[in-house]
C-alpha positions in Angstrom: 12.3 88.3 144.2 10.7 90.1 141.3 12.3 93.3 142.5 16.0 91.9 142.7 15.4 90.7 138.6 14.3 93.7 137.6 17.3 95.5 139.2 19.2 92.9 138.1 18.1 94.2 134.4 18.2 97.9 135.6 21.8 97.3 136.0 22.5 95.8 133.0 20.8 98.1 130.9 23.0 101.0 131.9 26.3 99.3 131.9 28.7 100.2 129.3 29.7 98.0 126.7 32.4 97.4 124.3 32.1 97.1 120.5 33.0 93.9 118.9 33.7 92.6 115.3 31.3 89.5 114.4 31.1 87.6 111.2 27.5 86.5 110.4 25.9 84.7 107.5 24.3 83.3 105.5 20.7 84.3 104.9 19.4 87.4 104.8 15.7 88.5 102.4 13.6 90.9 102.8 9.8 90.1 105.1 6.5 91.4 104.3 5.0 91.3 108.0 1.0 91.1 108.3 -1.3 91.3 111.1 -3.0 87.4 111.2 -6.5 89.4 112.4 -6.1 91.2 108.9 -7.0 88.1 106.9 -10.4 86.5 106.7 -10.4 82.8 107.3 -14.0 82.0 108.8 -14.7 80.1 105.4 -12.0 77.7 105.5 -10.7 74.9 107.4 -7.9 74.8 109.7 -5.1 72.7 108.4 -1.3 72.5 108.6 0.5 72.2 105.2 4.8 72.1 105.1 4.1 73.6 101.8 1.2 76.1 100.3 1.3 76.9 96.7 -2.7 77.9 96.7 -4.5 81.0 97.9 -7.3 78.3 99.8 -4.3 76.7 101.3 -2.3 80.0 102.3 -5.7 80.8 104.2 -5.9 77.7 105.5 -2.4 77.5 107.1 -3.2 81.2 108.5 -6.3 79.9 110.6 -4.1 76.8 111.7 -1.7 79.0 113.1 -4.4 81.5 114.7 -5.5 78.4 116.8 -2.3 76.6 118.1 -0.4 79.9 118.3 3.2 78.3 117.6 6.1 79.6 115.7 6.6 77.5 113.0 8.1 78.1 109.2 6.3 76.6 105.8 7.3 76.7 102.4 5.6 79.5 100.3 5.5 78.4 96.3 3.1 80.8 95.0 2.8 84.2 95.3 -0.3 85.4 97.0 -0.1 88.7 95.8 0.0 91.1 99.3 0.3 94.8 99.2 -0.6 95.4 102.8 1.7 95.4 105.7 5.7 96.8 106.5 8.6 95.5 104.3 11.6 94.7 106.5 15.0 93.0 106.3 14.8 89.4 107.1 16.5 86.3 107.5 18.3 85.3 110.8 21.7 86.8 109.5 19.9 90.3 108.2 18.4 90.4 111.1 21.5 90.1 113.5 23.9 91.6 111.1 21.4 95.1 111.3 20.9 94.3 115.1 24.8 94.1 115.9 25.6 97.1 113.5 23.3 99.5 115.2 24.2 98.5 118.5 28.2 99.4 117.1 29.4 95.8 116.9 31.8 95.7 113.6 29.7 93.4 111.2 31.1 91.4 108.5 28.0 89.7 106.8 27.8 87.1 103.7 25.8 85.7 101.8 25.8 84.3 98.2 22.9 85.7 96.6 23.2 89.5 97.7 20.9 91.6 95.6 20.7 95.9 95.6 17.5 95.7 96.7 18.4 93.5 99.9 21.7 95.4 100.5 19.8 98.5 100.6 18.0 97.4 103.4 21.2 96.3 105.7 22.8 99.0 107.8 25.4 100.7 106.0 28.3 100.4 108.1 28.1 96.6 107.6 30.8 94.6 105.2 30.8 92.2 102.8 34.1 90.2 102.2 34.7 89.9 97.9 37.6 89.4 95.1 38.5 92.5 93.7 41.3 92.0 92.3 42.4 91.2 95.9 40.3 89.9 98.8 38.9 93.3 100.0 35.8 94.1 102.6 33.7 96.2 101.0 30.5 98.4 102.0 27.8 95.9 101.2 26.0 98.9 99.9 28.6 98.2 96.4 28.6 94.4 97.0 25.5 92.7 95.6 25.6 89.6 92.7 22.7 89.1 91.6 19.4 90.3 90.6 17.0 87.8 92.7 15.6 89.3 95.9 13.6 86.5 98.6 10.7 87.6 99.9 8.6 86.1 102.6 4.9 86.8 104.4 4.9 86.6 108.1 1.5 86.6 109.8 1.9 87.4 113.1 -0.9 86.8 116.0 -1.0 89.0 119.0 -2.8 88.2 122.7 -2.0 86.9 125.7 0.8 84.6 124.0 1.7 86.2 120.9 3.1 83.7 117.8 4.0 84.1 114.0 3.9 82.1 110.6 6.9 82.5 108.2 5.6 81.4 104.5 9.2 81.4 103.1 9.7 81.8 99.6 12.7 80.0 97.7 15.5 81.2 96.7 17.1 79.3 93.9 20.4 77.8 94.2 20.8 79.3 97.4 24.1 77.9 99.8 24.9 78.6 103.0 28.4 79.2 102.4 31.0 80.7 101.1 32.3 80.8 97.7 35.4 79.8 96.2 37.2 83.5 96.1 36.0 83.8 100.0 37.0 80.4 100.8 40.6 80.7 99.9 40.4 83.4 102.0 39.6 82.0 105.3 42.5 83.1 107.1 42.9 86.7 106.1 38.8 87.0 107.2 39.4 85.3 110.2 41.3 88.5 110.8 38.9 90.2 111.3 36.6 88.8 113.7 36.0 87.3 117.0 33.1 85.0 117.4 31.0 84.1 114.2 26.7 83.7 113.9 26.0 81.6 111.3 21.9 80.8 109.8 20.1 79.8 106.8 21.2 76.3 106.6 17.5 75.2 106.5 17.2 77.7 103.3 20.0 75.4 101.0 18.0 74.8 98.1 18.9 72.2 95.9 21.3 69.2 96.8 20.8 70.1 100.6 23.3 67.4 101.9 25.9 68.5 99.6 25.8 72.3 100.5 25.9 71.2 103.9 28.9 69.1 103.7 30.4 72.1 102.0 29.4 74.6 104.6 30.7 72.1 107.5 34.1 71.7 106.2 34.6 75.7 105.7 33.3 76.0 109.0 35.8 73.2 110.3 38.7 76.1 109.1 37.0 78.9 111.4 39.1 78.4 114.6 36.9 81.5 116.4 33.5 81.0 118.6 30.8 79.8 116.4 27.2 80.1 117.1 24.0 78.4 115.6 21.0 79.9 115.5 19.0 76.6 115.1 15.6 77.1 112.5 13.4 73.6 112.6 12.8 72.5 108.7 11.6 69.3 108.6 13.7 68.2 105.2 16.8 69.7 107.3 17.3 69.0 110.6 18.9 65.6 110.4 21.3 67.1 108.1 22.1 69.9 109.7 22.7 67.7 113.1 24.3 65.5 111.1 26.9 67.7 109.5 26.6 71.2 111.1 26.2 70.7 114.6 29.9 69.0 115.3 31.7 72.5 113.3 29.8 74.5 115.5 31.0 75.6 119.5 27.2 77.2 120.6 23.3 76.7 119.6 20.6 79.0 120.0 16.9 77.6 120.2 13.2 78.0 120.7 11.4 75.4 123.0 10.0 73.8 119.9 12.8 73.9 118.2 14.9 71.7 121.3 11.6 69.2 121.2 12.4 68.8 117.4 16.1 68.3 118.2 15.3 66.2 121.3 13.2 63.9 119.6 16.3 63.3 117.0 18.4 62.9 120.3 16.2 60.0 121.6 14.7 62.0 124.2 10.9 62.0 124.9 9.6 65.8 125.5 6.3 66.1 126.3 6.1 69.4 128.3 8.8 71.3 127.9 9.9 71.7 131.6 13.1 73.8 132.8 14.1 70.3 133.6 13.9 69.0 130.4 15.5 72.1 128.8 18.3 71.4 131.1 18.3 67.5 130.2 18.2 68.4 126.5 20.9 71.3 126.9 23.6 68.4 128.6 22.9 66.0 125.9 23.5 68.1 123.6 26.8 69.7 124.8 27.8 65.7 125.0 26.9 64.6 122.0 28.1 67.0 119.7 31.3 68.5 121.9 29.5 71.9 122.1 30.7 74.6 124.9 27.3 76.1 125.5 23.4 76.1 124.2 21.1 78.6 124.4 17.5 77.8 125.0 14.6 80.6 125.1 11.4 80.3 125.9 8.2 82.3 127.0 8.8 82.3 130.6 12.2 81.4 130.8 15.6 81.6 129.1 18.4 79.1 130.2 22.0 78.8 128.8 23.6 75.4 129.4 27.5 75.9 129.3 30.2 72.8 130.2 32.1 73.9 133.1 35.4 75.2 131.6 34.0 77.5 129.4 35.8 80.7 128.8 33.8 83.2 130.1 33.0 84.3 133.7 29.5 83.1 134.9 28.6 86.4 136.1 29.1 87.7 132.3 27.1 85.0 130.8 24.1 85.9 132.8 24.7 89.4 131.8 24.8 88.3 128.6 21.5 86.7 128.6 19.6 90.1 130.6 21.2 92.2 127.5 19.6 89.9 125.1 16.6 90.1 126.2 16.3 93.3 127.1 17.5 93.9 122.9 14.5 91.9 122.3 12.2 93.7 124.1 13.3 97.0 123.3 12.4 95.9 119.7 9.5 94.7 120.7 8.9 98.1 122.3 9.9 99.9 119.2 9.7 98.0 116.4 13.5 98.7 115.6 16.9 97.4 116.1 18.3 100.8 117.1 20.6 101.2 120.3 18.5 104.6 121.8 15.2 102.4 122.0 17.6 100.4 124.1 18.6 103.6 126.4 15.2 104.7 126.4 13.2 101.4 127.3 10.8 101.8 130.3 10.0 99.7 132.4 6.4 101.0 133.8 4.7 98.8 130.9 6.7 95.6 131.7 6.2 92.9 133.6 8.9 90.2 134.6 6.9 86.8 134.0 6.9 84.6 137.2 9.7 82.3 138.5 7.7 79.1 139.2 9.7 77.3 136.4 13.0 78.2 137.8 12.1 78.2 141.6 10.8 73.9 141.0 14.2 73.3 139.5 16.1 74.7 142.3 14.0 72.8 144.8 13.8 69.4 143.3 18.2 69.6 143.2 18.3 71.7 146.3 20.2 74.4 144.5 20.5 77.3 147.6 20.5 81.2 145.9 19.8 79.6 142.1 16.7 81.2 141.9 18.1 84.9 143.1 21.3 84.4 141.5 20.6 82.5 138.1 23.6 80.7 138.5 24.7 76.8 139.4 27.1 74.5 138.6 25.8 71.2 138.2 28.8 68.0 138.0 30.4 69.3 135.0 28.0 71.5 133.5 26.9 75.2 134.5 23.2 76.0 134.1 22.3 79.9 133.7 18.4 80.7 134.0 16.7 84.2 133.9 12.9 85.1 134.3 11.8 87.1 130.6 10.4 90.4 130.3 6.9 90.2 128.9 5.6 93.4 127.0 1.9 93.5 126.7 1.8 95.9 123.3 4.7 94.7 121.2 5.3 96.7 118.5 7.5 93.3 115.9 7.5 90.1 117.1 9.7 88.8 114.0 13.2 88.3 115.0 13.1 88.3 118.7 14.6 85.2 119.1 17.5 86.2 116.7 18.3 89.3 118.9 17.9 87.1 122.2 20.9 84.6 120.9 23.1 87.1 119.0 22.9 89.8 121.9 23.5 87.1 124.4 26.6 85.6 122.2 28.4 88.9 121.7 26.6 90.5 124.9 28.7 88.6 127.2 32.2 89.2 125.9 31.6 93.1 125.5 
């Protein structure tokens, strides 16, 4: 069976794909990525802190994360004064914006606070919508407002399962939307794209609710596919359920990002089964009127779609192989460009085992779900592929963005 899914990812590595024009905001800032063995953390305690604004607690959070190995996102309010490691763009939106560009996709990106510094480090064949005079697209190389830059640490942990800490800096005053000039704008920018990525909303600084009323009733206007890649915040997920998830059509998560939503859902997730995923996945389609969500995890990814959605099963799956094999080539490479794609081997992969999948398909008697990846359950279809694991990887930061976004767009080009 292992064979078949790595044919199955053969084949959609070489197929040919066509280019596509995406909008995607809102945050974007540049990340400052560390190796977690660097640091030396024997003298402290571990402890978990939602915010650090001391060197003793920026240690302490460090050897937290080096023993429960999760992904997980704190506040950063000091500076802790690193030179050592590589300077990338971040952000979920940078990311996917410089993922999507490279692979050829047309990119319109925006965000409020767009600094030189941070342009400089998004692909230069990306847009940025303005008023100049008239509402233009320009090269978001001769686009930025303002002088701020946000810069976060990530300390990332390899082995056997690999994990990172994001200490996020502020950015002051930031909103995940547009502004006014933009906003009377809608249509003309709806013009010119076809599914939109949105982010960030766990960034808004300030009067959170507010900005994401805002946000949710220029989103309300966007009549394209809209996709929400999903970041856990404890001060924002309610809101962001509350006022985001309705304007939206998809969601993209981790597993603890769904037990976060799930526990906001009233369901009790203790180990995150494919069972539960699946559970979770329905109720949230229901609740919310959503057409699909996107859940990956280590072993596993599954998309949870209602059943008329618009594209073909068989390009949904397809979908979900090129986003992971996006993810891998980066992890391969350490870059978002489209020849580490071409050129990813598979002699130093390994296709993680199917156990999850296969105890699904036998406790609902599902014939061909684990060789296919496909079933339609009453009026829901479940998708479910096995993930690549890469025992060297070169960037773990921003895997799950490329997963979603090259999944999204993947299955319509």
């Amino acid at each position: 069976m292992k064979q078949l899914w790595l044919e199955k990812y053969r084949e959609a590595q070489e197929r040919r794909r066509e280019p596509r024009d995406v909008l995607v905001g809102f945050n974007a800032n540049l990340d400052r990525i560390v190796e977690g063995e660097s640091f030396d953390v024997e003298s402290v305690e571990a402890r978990h802190h939602d915010r650090v604004e001391t060197i003793e607690e920026f240690r302490e959070q460090i050897r937290y994360s080096a023993e429960k190995r999760v992904n997980e996102e704190v506040d950063l309010d000091f500076n802790p004064g690193l030179e050592k490691g590589d300077v990338r763009i971040g952000g979920q939106a940078g990311i996917v914006s410089n993922f999507l560009s490279e692979h050829g996709h047309g990119v319109i990106f925006y965000t409020p606070l767009l600094s030189e510094t941070l342009a400089q480090r998004l692909n230069e064949k990306v847009l940025y919508p303005v008023m100049d005079g008239d509402f233009v697209l320009k090269n978001i190389r001769d686009a930025s407002t303002t002088d701020r830059t946000k810069e976060n640490v990530i300390v990332e942990f390899g082995g056997e399962k690999t994990s990172r800490t994001i200490f996020s800096q502020k950015l002051r005053g930031f909103g995940p939307y547009f502004r006014k000039g933009v906003e009377d704008n809608m249509e003309q920018l709806e013009n010119g794209f076809e599914r939109a990525i949105v982010s960030g909303f766990h960034d808004a600084d300030g009067n959170i609710e507010a900005k994401l009323k805002k946000s949710a009733q220029q989103l309300s206007k966007i009549s394209e596919p809209i996709h929400l890649e999903f970041v856990h915040r404890e001060k924002t997920d309610k809101l962001v359920i509350e006022h985001i998830l309705e304007h939206v059509d998809s969601i993209g998560v981790d597993e603890n990002e769904l037990k976060e939503i799930s526990k906001h859902l009233g369901l009790e997730i203790n180990e995150l089964s494919f069972e539960d995923s699946f559970e979770a996945g329905k109720k949230l389609i229901q609740r919310f009127d959503l057409s699909r969500v996107a859940i990956h995890t280590y072993s596993y990814h599954l998309t949870v779609t209602d059943s008329d959605y618009e594209v073909e099963p068989e390009k949904v799956l397809d979908g979900m192989l090129f986003g992971e094999l996006c993810a891998i080539s980066m992890a391969d490479s350490g870059g978002l460009s489209y020849s580490g794609f071409e050129d990813l081997g598979f002699d130093d992969l390994h296709l993680h085992k199917l156990d999850s999948i296969e105890s699904f398909a036998d406790s609902l008697d599902l014939d061909g779900f684990v060789s296919t990846g496909i079933a339609e359950l009453e009026e829901f279809n479940v998708f479910a592929i096995p993930t690549l694991i890469h025992e060297d990887p070169e960037r773990l930061v921003g895997m799950g963005d490329v997963i979603s976004a090259g999944s999204f767009i993947g299955e319509i080009s």
